[in-house]
C-alpha positions as CSV (number, residue, x, y, z in Angstrom):
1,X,-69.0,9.4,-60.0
2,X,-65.4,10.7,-60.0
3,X,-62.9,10.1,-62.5
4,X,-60.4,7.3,-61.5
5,X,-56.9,7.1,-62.5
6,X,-56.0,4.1,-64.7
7,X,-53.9,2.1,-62.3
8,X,-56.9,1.6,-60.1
9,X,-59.6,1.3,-62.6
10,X,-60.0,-2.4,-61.9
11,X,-61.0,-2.5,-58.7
12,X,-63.2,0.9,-58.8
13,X,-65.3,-1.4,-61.8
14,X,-65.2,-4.6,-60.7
15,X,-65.9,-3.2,-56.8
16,X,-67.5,-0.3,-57.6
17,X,-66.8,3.6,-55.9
18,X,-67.9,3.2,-52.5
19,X,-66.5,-0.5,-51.7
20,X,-62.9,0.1,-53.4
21,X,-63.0,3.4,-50.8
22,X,-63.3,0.9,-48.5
23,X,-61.0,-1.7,-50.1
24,X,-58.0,0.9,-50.2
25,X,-58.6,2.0,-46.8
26,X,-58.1,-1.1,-45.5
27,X,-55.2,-2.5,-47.9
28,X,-53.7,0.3,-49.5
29,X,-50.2,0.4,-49.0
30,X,-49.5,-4.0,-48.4
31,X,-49.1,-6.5,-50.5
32,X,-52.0,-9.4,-50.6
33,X,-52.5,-12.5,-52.2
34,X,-54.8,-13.1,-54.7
35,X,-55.2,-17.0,-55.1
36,X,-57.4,-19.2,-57.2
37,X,-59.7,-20.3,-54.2
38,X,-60.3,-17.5,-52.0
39,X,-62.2,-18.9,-49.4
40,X,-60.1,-17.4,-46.1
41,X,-58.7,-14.4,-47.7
42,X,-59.6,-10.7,-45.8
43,X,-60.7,-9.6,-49.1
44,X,-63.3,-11.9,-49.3
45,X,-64.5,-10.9,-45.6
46,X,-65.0,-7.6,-47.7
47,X,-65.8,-7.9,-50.6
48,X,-67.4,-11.5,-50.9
49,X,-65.9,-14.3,-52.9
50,X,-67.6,-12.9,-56.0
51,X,-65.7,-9.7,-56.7
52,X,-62.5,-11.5,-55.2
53,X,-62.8,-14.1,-58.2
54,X,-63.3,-11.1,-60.5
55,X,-60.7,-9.1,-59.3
56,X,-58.4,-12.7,-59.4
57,X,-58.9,-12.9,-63.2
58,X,-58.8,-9.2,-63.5
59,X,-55.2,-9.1,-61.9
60,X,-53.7,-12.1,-62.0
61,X,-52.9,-15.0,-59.6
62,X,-50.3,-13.9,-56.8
63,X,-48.8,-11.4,-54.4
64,X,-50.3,-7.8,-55.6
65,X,-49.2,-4.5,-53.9
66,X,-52.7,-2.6,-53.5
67,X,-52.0,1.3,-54.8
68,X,-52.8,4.1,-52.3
69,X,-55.3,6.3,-54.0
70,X,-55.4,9.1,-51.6
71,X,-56.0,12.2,-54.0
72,X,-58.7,10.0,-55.7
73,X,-60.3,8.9,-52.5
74,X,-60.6,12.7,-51.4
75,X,-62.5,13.0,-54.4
76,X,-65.1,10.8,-53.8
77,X,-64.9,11.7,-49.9
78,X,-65.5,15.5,-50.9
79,X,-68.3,14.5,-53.1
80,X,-69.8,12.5,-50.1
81,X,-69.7,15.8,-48.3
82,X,-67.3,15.4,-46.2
83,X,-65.0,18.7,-45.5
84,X,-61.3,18.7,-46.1
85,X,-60.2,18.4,-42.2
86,X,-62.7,14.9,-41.8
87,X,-60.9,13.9,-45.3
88,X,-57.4,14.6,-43.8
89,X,-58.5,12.5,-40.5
90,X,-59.6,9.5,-42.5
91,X,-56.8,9.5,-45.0
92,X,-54.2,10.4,-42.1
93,X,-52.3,13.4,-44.2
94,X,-52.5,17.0,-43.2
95,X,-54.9,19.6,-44.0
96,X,-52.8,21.6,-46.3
97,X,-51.7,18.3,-48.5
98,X,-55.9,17.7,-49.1
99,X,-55.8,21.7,-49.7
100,X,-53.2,20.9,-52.0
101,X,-54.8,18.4,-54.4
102,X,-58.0,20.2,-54.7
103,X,-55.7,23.3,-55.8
104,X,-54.3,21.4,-58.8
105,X,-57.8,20.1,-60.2
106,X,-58.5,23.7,-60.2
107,X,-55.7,25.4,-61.8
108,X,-56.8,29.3,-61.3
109,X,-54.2,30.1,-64.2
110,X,-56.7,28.5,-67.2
111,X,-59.6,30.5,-67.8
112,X,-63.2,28.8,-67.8
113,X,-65.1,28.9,-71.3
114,X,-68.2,30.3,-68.8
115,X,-66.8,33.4,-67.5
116,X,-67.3,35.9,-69.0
């Protein structure tokens, strides 16, 4: 499981890696409302009326703006197999920006304590 970063902790627990890929994908970037009866809401068409209760009392009652996780959701594409052109597709950015993340989680300047 990758490492998420705090500000979308939440709904990686609560939905779990592969549905909050999903969940981003489709909301990342608008504003939704998270009410106290979440019967017609398209998060419940996702998610179910379950986790949309959780993530309610998780986040609070009202208009949220749903983060855009892209670097993270590369992650967890890359570790799905997917190569760096399909992730750019998916995610809609360019090749070289993808390139460009997986640089900095590998900085080349810090030394590994296993080479020798």
């Amino acid at each position: 499981m990758t490492v998420c970063p705090a500000h979308i902790e939440a709904y990686v627990e609560i939905l779990g890696e592969d549905l909050a890929v999903e969940f981003f994908l489709a909301f990342g970037g608008t504003e939704l409302y998270f009410g106290n009866s979440p019967s017609r809401s398209m998060i419940v068409k996702l998610t179910g009326a379950e986790k949309m209760v959780m993530l309610t009392e998780r986040l609070g009652v009202g208009f949220i703006r749903i983060p855009i996780p892209k670097p993270w959701i590369a992650a967890v594409l890359i570790e799905r197999g997917l190569n760096k052109a399909e992730i750019a597709r998916k995610l809609h950015v360019d090749q070289t920006t993808v390139r460009r993340w997986f640089a900095r989680k590998a900085n080349r300047n810090q030394l590994s304590f296993f080479e020798v």
